[in-house]
SELO-866385 format. One record per residue: residue in one letter; x, y, z of N, C-alpha, C, O in turn. Coordinates in steps of 0.001 Angstrom, whole numbers. Layout:
residues N
<sevex r="A" n_x="X" n_y="Y" n_z="Z" ca_x="X" ca_y="Y" ca_z="Z" c_x="X" c_y="Y" c_z="Z" o_x="X" o_y="Y" o_z="Z"/>
...
END
This chain:
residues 106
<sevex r="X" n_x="-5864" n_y="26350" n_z="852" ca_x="-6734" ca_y="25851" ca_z="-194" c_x="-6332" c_y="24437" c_z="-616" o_x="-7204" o_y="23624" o_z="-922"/>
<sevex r="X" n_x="-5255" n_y="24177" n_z="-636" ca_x="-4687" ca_y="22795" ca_z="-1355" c_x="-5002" c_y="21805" c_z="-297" o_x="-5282" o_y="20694" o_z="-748"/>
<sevex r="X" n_x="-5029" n_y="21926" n_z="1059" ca_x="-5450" ca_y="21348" ca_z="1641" c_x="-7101" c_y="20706" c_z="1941" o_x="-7429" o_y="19558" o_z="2242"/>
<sevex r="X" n_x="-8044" n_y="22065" n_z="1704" ca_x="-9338" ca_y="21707" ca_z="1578" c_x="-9436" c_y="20517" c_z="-26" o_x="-10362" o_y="19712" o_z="-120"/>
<sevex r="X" n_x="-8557" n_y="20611" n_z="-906" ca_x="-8686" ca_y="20064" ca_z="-2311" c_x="-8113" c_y="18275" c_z="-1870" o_x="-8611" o_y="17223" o_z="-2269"/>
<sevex r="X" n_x="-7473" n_y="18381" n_z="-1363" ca_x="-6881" ca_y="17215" ca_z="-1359" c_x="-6274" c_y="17044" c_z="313" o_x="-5116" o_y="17374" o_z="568"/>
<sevex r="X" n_x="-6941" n_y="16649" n_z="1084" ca_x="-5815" ca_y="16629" ca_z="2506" c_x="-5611" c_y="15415" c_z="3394" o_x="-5807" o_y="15209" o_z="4592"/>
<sevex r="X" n_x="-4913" n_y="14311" n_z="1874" ca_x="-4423" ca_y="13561" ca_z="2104" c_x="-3242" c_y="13395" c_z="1155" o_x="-2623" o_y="12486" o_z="602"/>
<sevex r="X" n_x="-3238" n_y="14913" n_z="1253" ca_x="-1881" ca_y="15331" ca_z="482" c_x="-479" c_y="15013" c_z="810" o_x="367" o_y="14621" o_z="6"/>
<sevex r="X" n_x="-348" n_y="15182" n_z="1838" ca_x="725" ca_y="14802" ca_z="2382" c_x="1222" c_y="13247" c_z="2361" o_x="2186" o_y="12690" o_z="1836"/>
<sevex r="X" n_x="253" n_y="12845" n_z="3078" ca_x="405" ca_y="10877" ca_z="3165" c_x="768" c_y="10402" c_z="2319" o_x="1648" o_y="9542" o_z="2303"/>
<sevex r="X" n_x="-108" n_y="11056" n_z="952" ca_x="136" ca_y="10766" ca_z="-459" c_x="1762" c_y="10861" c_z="-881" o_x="2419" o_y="9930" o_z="-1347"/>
<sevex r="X" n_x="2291" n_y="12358" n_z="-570" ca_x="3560" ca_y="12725" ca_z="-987" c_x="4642" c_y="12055" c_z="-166" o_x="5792" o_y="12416" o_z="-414"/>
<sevex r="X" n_x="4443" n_y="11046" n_z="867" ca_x="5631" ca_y="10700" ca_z="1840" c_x="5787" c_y="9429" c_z="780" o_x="6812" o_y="9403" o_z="99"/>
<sevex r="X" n_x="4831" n_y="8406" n_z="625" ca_x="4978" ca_y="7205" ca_z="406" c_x="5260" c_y="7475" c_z="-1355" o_x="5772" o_y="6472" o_z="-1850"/>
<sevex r="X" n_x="5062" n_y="8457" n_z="-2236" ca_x="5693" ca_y="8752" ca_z="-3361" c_x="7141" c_y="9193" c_z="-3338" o_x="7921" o_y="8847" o_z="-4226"/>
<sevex r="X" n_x="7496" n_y="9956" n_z="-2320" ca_x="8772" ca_y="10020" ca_z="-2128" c_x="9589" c_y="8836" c_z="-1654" o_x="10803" o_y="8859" o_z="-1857"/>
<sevex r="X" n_x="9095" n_y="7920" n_z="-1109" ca_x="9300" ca_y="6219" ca_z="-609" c_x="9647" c_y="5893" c_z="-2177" o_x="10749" o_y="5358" o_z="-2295"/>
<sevex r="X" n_x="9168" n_y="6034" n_z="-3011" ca_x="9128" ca_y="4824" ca_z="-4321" c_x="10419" c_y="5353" c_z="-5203" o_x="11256" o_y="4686" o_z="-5810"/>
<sevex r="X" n_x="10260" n_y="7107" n_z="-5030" ca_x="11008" ca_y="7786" ca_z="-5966" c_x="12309" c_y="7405" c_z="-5461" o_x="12984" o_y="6667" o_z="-6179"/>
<sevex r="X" n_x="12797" n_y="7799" n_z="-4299" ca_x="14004" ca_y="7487" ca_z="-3528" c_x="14447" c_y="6573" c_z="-3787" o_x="15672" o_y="6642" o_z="-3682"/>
<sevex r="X" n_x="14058" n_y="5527" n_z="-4146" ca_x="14233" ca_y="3670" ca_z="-4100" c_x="13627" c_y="3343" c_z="-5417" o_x="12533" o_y="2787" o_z="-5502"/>
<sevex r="X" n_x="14320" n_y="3680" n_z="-6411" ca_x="14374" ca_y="3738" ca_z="-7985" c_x="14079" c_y="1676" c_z="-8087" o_x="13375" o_y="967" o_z="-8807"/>
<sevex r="X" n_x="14698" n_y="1501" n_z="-7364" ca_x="14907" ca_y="-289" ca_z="-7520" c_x="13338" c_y="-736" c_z="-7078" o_x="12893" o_y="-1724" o_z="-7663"/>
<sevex r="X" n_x="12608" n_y="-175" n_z="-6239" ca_x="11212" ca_y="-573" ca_z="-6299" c_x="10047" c_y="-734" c_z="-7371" o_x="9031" o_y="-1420" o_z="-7479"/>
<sevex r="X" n_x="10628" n_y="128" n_z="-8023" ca_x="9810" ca_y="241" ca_z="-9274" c_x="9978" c_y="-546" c_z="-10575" o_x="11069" o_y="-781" o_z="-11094"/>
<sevex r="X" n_x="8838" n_y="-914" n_z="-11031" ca_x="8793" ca_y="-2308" ca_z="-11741" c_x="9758" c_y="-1949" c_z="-13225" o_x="9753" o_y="-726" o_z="-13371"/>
<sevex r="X" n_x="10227" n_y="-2349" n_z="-13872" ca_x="11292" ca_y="-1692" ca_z="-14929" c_x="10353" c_y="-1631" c_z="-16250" o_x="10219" o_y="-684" o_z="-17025"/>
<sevex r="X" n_x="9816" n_y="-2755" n_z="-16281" ca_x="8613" ca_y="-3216" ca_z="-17468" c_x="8062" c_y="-4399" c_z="-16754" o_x="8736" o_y="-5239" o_z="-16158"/>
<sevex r="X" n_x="6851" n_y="-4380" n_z="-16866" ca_x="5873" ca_y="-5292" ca_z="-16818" c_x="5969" c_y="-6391" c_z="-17714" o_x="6051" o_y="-7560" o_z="-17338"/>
<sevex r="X" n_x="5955" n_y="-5961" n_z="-19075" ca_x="5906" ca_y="-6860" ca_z="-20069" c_x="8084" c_y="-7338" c_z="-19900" o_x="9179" o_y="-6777" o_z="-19871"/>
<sevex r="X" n_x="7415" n_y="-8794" n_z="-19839" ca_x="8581" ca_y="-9655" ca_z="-20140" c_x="9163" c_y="-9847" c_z="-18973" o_x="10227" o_y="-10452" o_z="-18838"/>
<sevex r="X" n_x="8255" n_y="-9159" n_z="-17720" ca_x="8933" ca_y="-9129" ca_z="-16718" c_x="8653" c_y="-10909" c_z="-15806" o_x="7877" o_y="-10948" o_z="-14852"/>
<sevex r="X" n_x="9095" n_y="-11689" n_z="-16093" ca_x="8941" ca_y="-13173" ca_z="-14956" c_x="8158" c_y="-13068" c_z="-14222" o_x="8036" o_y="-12030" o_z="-13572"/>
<sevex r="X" n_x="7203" n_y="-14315" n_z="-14048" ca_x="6198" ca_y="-13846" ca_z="-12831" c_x="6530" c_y="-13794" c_z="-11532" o_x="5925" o_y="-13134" o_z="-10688"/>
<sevex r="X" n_x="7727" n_y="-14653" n_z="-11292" ca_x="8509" ca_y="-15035" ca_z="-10239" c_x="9314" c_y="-13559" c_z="-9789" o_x="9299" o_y="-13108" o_z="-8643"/>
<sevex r="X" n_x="9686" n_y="-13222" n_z="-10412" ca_x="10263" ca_y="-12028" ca_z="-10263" c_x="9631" c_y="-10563" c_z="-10032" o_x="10108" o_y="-9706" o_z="-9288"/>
<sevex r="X" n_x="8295" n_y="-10423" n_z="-10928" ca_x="7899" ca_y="-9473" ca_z="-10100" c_x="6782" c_y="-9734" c_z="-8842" o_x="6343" o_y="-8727" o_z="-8288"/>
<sevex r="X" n_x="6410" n_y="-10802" n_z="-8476" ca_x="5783" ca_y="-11534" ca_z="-7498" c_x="6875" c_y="-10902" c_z="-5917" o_x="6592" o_y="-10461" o_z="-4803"/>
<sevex r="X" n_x="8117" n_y="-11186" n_z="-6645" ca_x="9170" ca_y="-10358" ca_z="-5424" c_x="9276" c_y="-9434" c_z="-5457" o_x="9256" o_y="-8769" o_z="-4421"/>
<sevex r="X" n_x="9473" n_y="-8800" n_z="-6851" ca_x="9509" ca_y="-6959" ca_z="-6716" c_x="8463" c_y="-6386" c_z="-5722" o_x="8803" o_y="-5445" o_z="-5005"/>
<sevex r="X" n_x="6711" n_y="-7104" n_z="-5606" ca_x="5566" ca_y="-6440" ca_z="-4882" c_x="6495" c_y="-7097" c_z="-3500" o_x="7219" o_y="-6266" o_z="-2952"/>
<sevex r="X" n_x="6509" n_y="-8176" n_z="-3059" ca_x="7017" ca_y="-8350" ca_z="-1502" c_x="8167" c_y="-6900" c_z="-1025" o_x="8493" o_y="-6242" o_z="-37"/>
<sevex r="X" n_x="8365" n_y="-6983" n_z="-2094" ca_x="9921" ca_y="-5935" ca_z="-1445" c_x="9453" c_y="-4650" c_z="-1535" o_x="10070" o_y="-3663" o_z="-1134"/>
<sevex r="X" n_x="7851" n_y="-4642" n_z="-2305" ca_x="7539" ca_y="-3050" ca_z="-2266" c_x="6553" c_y="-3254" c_z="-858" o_x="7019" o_y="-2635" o_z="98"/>
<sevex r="X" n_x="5693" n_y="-3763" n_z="-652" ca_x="5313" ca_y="-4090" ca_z="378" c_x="6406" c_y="-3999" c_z="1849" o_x="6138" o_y="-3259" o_z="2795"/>
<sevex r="X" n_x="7571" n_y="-4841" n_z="1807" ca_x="8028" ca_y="-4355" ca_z="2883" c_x="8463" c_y="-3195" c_z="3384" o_x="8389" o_y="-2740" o_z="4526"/>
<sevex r="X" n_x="9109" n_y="-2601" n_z="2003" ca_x="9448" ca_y="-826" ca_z="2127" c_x="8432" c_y="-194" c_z="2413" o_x="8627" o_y="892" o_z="2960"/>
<sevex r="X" n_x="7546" n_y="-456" n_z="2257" ca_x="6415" ca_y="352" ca_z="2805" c_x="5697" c_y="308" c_z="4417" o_x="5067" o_y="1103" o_z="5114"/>
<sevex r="X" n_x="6018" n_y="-610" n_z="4503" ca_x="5558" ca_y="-1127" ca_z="6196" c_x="6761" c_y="-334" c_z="6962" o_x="6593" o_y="585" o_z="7764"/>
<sevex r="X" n_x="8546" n_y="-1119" n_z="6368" ca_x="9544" ca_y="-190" ca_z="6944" c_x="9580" c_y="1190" c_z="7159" o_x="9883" o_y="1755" o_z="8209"/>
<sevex r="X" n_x="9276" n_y="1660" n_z="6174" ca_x="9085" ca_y="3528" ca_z="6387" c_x="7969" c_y="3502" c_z="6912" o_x="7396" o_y="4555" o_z="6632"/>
<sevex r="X" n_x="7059" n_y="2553" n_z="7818" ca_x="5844" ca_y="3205" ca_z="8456" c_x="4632" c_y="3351" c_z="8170" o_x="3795" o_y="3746" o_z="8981"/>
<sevex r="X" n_x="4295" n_y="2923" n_z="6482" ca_x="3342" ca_y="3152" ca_z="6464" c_x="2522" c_y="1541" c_z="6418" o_x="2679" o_y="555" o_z="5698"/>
<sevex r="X" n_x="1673" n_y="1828" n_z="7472" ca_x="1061" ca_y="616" ca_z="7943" c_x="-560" c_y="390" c_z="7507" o_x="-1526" o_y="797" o_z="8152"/>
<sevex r="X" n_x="-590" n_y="-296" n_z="6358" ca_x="-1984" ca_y="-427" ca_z="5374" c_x="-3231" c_y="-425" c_z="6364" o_x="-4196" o_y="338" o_z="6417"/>
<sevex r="X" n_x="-2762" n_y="-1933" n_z="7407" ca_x="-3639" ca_y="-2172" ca_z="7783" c_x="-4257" c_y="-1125" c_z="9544" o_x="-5347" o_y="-935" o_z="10084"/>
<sevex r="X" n_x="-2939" n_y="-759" n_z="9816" ca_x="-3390" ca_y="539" ca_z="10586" c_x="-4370" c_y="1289" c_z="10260" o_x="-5472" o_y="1323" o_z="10807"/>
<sevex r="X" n_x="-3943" n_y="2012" n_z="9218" ca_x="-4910" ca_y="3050" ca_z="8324" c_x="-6392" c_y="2624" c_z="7976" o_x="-7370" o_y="3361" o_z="7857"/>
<sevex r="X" n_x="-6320" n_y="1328" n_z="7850" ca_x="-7964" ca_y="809" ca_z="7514" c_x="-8839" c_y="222" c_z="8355" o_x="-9960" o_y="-215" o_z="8092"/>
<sevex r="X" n_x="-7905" n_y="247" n_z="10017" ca_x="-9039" ca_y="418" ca_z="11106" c_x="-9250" c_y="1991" c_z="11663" o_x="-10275" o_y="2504" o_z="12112"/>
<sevex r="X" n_x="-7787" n_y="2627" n_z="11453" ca_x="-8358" ca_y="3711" ca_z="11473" c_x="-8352" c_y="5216" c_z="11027" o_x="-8635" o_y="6314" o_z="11507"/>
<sevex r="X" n_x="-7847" n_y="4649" n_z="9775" ca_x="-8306" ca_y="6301" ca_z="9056" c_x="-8615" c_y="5529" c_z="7805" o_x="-7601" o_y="5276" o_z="7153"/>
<sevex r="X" n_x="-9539" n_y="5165" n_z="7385" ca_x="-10143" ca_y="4867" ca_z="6063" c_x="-10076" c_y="5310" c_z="4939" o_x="-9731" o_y="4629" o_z="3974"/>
<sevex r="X" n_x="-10499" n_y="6917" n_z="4870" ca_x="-9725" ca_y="7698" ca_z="3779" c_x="-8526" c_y="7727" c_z="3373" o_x="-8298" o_y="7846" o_z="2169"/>
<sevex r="X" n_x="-7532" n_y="7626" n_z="4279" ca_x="-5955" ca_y="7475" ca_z="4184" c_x="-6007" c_y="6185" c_z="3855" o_x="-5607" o_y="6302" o_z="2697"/>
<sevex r="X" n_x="-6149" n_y="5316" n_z="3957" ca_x="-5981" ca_y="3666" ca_z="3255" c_x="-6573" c_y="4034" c_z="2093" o_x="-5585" o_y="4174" o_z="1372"/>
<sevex r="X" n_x="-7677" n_y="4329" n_z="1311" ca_x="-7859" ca_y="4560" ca_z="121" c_x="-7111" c_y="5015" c_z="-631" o_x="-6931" o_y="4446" o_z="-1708"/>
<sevex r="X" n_x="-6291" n_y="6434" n_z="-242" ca_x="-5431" ca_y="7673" ca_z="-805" c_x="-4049" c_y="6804" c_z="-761" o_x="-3194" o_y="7239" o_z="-1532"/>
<sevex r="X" n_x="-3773" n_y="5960" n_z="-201" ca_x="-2498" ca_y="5063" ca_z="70" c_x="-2873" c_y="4161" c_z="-1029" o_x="-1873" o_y="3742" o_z="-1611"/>
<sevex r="X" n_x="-3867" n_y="3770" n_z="-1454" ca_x="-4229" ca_y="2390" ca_z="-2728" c_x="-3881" c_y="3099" c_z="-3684" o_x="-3085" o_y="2649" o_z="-4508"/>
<sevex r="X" n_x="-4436" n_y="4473" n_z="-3804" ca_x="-4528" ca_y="4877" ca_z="-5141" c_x="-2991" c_y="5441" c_z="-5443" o_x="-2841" o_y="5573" o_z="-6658"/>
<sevex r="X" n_x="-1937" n_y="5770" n_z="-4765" ca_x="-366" ca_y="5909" ca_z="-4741" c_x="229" c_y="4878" c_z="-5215" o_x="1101" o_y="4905" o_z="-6083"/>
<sevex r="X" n_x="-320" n_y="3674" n_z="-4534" ca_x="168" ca_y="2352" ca_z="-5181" c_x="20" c_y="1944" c_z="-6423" o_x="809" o_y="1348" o_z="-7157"/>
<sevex r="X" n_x="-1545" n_y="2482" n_z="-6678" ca_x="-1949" ca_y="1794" ca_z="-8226" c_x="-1127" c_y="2726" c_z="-8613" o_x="-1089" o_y="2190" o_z="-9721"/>
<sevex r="X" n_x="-288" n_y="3806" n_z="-8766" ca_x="29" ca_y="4360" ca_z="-9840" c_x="1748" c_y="3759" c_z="-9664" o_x="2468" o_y="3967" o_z="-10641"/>
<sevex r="X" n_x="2165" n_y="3280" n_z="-8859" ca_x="3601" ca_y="2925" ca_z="-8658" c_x="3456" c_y="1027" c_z="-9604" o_x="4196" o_y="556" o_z="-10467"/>
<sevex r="X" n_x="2273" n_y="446" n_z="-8970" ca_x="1964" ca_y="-480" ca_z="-10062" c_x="1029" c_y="-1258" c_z="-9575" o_x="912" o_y="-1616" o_z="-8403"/>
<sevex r="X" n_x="254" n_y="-1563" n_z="-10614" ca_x="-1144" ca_y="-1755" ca_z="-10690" c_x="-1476" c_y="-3485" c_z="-9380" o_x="-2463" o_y="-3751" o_z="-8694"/>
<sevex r="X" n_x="-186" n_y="-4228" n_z="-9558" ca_x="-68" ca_y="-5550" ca_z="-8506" c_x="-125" c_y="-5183" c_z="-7629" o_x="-1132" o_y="-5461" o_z="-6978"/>
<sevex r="X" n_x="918" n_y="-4313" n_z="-7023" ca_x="1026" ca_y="-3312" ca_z="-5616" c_x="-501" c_y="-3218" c_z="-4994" o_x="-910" o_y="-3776" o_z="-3976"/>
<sevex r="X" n_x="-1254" n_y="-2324" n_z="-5924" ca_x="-2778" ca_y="-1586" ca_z="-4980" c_x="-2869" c_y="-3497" c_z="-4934" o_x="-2508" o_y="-4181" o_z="-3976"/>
<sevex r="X" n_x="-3436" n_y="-4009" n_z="-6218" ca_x="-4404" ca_y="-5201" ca_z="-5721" c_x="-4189" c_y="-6218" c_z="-4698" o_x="-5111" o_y="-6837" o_z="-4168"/>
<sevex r="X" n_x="-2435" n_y="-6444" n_z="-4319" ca_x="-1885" ca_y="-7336" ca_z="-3489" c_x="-2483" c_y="-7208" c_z="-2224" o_x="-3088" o_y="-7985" o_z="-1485"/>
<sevex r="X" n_x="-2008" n_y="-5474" n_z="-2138" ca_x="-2310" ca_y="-4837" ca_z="-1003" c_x="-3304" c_y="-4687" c_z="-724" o_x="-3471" o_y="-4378" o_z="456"/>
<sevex r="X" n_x="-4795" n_y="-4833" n_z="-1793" ca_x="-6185" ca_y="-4264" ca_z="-1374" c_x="-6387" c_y="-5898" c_z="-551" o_x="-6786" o_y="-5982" o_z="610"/>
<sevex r="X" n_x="-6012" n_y="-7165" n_z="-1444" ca_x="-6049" ca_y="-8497" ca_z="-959" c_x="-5506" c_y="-8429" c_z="384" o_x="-6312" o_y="-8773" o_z="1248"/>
<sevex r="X" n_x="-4355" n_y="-8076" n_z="797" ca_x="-3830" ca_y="-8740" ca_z="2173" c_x="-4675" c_y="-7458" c_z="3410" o_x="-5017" o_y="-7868" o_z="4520"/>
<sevex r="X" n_x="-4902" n_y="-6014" n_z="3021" ca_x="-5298" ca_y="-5409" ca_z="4069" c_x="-6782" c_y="-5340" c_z="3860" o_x="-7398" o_y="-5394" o_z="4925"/>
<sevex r="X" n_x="-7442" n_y="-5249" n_z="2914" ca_x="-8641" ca_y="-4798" ca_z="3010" c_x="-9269" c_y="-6447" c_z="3267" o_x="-9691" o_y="-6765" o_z="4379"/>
<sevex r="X" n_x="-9267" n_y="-7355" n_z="2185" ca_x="-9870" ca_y="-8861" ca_z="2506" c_x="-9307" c_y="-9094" c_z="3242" o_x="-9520" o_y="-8396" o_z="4233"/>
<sevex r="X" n_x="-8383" n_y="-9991" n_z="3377" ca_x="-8180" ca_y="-10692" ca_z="4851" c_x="-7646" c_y="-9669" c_z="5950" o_x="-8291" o_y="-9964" o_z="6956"/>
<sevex r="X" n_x="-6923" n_y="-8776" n_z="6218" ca_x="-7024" ca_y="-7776" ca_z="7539" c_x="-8692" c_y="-7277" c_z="7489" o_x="-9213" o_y="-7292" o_z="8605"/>
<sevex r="X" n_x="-9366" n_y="-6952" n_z="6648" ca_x="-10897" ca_y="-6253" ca_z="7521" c_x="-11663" c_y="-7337" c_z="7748" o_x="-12718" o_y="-7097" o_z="8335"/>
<sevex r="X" n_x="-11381" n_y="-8821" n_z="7364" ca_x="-12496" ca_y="-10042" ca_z="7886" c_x="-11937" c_y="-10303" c_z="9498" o_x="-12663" o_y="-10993" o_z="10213"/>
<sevex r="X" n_x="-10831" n_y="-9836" n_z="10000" ca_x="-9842" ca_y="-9736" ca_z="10944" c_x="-10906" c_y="-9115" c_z="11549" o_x="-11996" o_y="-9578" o_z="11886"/>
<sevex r="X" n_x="-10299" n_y="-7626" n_z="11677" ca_x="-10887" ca_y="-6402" ca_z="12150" c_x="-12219" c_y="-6596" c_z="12196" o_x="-12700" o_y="-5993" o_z="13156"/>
<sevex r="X" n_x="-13014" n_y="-7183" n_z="11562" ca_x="-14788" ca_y="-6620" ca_z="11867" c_x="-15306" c_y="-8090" c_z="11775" o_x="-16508" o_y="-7874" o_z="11929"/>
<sevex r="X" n_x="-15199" n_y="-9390" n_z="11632" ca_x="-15435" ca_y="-10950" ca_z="11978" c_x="-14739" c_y="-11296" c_z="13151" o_x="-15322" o_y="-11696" o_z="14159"/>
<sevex r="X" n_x="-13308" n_y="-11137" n_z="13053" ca_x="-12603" ca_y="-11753" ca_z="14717" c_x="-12902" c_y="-11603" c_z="16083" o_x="-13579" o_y="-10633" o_z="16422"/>
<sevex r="X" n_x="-12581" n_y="-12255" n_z="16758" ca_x="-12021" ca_y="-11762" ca_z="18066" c_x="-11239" c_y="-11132" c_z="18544" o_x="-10542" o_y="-10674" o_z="17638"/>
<sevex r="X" n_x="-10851" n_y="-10755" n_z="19629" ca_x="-10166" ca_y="-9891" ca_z="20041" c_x="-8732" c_y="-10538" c_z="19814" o_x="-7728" o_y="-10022" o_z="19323"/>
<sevex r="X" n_x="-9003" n_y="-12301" n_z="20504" ca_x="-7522" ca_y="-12762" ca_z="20137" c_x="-6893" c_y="-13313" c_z="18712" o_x="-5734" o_y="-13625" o_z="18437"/>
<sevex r="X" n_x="-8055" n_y="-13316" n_z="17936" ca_x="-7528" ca_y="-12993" ca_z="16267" c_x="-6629" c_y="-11814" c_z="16310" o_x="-5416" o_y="-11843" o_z="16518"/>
<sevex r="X" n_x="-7610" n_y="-10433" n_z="16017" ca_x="-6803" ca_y="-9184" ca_z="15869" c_x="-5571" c_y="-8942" c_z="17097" o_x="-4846" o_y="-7947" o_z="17121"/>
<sevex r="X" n_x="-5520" n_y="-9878" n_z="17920" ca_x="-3804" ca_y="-9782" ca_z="18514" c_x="-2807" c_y="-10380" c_z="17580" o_x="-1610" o_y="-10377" o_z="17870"/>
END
């Protein structure tokens, strides 16, 4: 049943266990936080996330639902995270993917 409810349950629970594990990813406070500084906190959440595998822009040529269910993990880890990430995979990776060429998307 939990699966018919949600079965991007799992995907969901790997990359939450990614954030939980790695206490230092997570933004401490927003407020007062330097822009400079959390501008790096998203790079470094961004790379942990590619490192453990999960690959945004994979998912949004080809599992679409799972790139959504992956945004909405992010917005809740922090709200820069989804939008950085909706910016670098969804705008510029899908003008890639569905405008380019073949030797773009290489």
């Amino acid at each position: 049943m939990e699966t018919y409810l949600d079965d991007q349950r799992e995907l969901k629970l790997k990359i939450c266990e990614l954030f939980r594990s790695n206490p230092d990813l997570l933004p401490p406070s927003l407020e007062g936080l330097p822009k400079e500084e959390h501008r790096a906190l998203v790079r470094r959440q961004l790379h942990a996330l590619l490192d453990a595998g999960h690959n945004p822009l994979e998912l949004f040529s080809k599992d679409l639902k799972g790139y959504f269910k992956t945004g909405e993990v992010l917005a809740l880890v922090d709200l820069s995270l989804m939008v950085k990430s909706g910016v670098q995979y969804s705008l510029w990776g899908g003008s890639v993917l569905n405008l380019g060429t073949e030797r773009h998307r290489r």
